[in-house]
C-alpha positions as CSV (number, residue, x, y, z in Angstrom):
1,X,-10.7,-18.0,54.9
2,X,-8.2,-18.8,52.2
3,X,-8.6,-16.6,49.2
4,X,-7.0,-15.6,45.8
5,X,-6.9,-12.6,45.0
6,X,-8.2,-10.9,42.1
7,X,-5.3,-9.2,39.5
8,X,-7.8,-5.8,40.2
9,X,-6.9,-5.8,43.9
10,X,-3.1,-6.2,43.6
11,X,-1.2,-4.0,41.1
12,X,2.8,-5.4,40.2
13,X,5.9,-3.3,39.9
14,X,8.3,-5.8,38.6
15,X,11.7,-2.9,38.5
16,X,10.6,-1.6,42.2
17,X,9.7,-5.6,43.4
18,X,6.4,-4.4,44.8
19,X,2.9,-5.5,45.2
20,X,0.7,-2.7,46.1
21,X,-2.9,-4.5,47.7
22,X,-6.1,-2.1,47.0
23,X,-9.6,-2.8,48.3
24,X,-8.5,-5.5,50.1
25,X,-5.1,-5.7,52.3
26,X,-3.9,-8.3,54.4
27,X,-3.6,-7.6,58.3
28,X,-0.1,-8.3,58.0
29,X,2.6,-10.3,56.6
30,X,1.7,-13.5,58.0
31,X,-1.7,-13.3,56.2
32,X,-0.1,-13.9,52.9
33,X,0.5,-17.3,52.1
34,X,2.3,-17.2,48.3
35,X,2.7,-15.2,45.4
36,X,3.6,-16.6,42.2
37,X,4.3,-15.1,38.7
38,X,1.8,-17.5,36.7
39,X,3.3,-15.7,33.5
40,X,6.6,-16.7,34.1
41,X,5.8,-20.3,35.8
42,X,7.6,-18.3,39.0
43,X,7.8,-18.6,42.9
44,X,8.0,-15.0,43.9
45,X,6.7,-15.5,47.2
46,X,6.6,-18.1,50.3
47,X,8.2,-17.2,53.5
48,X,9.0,-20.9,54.5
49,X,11.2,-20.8,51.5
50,X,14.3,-18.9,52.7
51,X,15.1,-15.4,52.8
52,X,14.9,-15.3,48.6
53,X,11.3,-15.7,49.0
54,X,10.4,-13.8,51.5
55,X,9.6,-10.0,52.0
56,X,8.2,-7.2,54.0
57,X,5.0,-5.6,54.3
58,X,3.8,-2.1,55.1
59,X,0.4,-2.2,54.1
60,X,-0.5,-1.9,51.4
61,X,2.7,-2.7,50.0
62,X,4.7,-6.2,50.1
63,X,8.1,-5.2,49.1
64,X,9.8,-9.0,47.6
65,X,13.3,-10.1,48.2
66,X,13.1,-12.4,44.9
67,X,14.4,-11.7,41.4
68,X,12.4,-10.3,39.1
69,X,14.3,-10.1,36.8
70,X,12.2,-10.6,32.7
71,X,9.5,-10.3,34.7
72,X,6.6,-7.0,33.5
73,X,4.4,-5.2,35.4
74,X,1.5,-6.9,33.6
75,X,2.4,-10.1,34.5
76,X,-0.6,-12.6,36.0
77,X,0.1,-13.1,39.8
78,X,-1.6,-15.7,41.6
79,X,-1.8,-14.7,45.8
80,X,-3.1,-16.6,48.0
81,X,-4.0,-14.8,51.4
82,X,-5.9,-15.6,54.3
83,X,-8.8,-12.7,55.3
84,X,-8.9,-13.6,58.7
85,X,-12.2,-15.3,58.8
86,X,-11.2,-18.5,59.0
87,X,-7.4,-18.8,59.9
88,X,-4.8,-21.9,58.6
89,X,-4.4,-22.6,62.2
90,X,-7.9,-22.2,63.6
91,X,-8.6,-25.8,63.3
92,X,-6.6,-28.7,65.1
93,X,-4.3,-30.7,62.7
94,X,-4.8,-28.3,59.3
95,X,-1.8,-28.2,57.3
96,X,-1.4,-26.1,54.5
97,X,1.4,-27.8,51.8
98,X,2.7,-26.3,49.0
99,X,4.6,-25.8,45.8
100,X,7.8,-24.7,46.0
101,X,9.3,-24.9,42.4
102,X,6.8,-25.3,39.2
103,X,5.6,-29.1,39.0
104,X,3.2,-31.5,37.1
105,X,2.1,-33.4,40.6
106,X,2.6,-33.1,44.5
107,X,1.3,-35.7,47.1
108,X,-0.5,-33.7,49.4
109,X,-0.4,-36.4,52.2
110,X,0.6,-40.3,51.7
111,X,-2.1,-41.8,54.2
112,X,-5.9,-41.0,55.0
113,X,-6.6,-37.3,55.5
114,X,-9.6,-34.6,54.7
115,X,-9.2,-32.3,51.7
116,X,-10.4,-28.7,52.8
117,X,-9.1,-26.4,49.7
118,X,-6.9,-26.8,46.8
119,X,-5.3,-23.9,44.6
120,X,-3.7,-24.1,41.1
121,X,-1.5,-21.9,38.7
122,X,-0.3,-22.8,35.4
123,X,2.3,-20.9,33.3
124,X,1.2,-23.4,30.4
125,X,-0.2,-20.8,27.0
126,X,-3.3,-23.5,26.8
127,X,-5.4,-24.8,29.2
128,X,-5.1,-28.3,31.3
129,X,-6.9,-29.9,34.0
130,X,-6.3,-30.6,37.3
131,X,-6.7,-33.9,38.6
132,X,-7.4,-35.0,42.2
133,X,-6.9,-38.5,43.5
134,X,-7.8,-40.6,46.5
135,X,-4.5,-42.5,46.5
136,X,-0.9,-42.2,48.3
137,X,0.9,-42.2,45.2
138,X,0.4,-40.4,41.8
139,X,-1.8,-42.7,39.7
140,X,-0.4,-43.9,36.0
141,X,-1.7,-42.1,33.0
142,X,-5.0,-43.4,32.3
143,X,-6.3,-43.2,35.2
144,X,-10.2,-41.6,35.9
145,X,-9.5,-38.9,38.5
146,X,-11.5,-39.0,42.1
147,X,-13.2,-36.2,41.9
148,X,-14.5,-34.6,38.2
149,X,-11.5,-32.8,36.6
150,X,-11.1,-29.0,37.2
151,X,-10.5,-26.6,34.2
152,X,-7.7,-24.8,34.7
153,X,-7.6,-21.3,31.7
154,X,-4.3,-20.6,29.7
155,X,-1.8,-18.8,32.2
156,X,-4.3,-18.6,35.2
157,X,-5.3,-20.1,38.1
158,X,-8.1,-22.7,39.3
159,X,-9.1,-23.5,42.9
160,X,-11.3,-25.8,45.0
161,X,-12.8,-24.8,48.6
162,X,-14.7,-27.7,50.5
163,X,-13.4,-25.9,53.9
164,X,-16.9,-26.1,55.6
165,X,-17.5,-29.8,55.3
166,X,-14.1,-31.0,54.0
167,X,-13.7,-33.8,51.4
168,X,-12.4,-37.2,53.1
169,X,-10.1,-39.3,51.2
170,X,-9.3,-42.9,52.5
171,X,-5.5,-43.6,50.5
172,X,-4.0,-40.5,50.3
173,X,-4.6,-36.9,48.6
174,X,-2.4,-36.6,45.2
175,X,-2.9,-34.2,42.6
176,X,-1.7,-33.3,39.1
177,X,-2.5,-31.5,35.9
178,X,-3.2,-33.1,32.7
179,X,-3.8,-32.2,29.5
180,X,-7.2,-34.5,29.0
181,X,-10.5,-33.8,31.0
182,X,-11.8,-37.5,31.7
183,X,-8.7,-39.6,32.2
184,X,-5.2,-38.6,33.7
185,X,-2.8,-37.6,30.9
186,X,0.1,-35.8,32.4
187,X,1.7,-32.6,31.5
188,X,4.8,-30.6,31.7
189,X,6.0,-29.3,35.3
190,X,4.3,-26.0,34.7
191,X,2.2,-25.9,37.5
192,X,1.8,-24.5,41.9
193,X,-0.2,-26.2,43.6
194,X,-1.5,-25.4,47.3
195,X,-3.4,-27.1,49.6
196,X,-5.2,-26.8,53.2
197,X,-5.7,-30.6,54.3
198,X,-6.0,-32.4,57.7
């Protein structure tokens, strides 16, 4: 199943570009989706990306090919990982899509499709919403969200895991931050978003 993992279980080394994993490690490489520096508002980690974010792992230790450059050893990370429970590819036609620079909104998929989990990050020093829509296109401000808005902390993270049963959505799954709870009101590209959807 996809996770997040908790800042006790991963400990940063911004000068040696390390992760080291405690308590729980991935199996392997392939088990770790992204890492991003919510801090900084960075992508440190996402093999499809290229070789700049990409890495190796010898567990425990993802070694990162990205800059990090102003970054601290203190600084939030947000890692998704899968624990092997419950695989990306176990089920027919799951796709996870993803951030690959800081944004305010990403179309998950422009046509009718099941929602199974959804994972945030904001680099934003207040917090925000996220806002989910059944629609193929991102909605005008305004706009009452799909499903109730999820808080999303100051500098952290916020996710959304409906992999059991799925969430159906007829027009399209689009999502977005925004700085109001109740209506869309959207912010400043300071967000990753991730998502498993069929």
């Amino acid at each position: 199943m996809k996770q997040i993992l908790t800042p006790l279980n991963a400990a940063f080394n911004a000068t040696g570009k390390t992760i080291t994993f405690s308590g729980t490690i991935p199996a392997s490489i392939s088990h770790i989706y992204q890492v991003a520096n919510v801090t900084t508002g960075t992508l440190m980690f996402q093999p499809q990306g290229g070789f700049s974010l990409a890495g190796t792992f010898s567990a425990p230790v993802l070694t990162l090919n990205c800059s990090t450059v102003g970054m601290a050893d203190t600084d939030k990370l947000f890692i998704l990982w899968d624990d092997g429970t419950y695989g990306i590819g176990a089920a027919a036609g799951v796709t996870r899509v993803n951030s690959t620079a800081p944004e305010n909104s990403r179309i998950f998929k422009n046509s009718a499709g099941t929602l199974l989990s959804l994972m945030a990050s904001s680099s934003l020093t207040t917090g925000q919403y996220i806002h989910i829509f059944d629609s193929a296109t991102l909605p005008p401000d305004g706009t009452v969200p799909t499903v109730p808005a999820i808080p999303m902390p100051a500098t952290w993270a916020a996710s959304l895991d409906v992999s059991i049963t799925g969430m159906p959505f007829l027009n399209g799954i689009t999502v977005c931050n925004s700085t109001t709870q109740h209506t869309k009101t959207i912010g400043a590209a300071n967000c990753l978003f991730a998502a498993v959807i069929k």
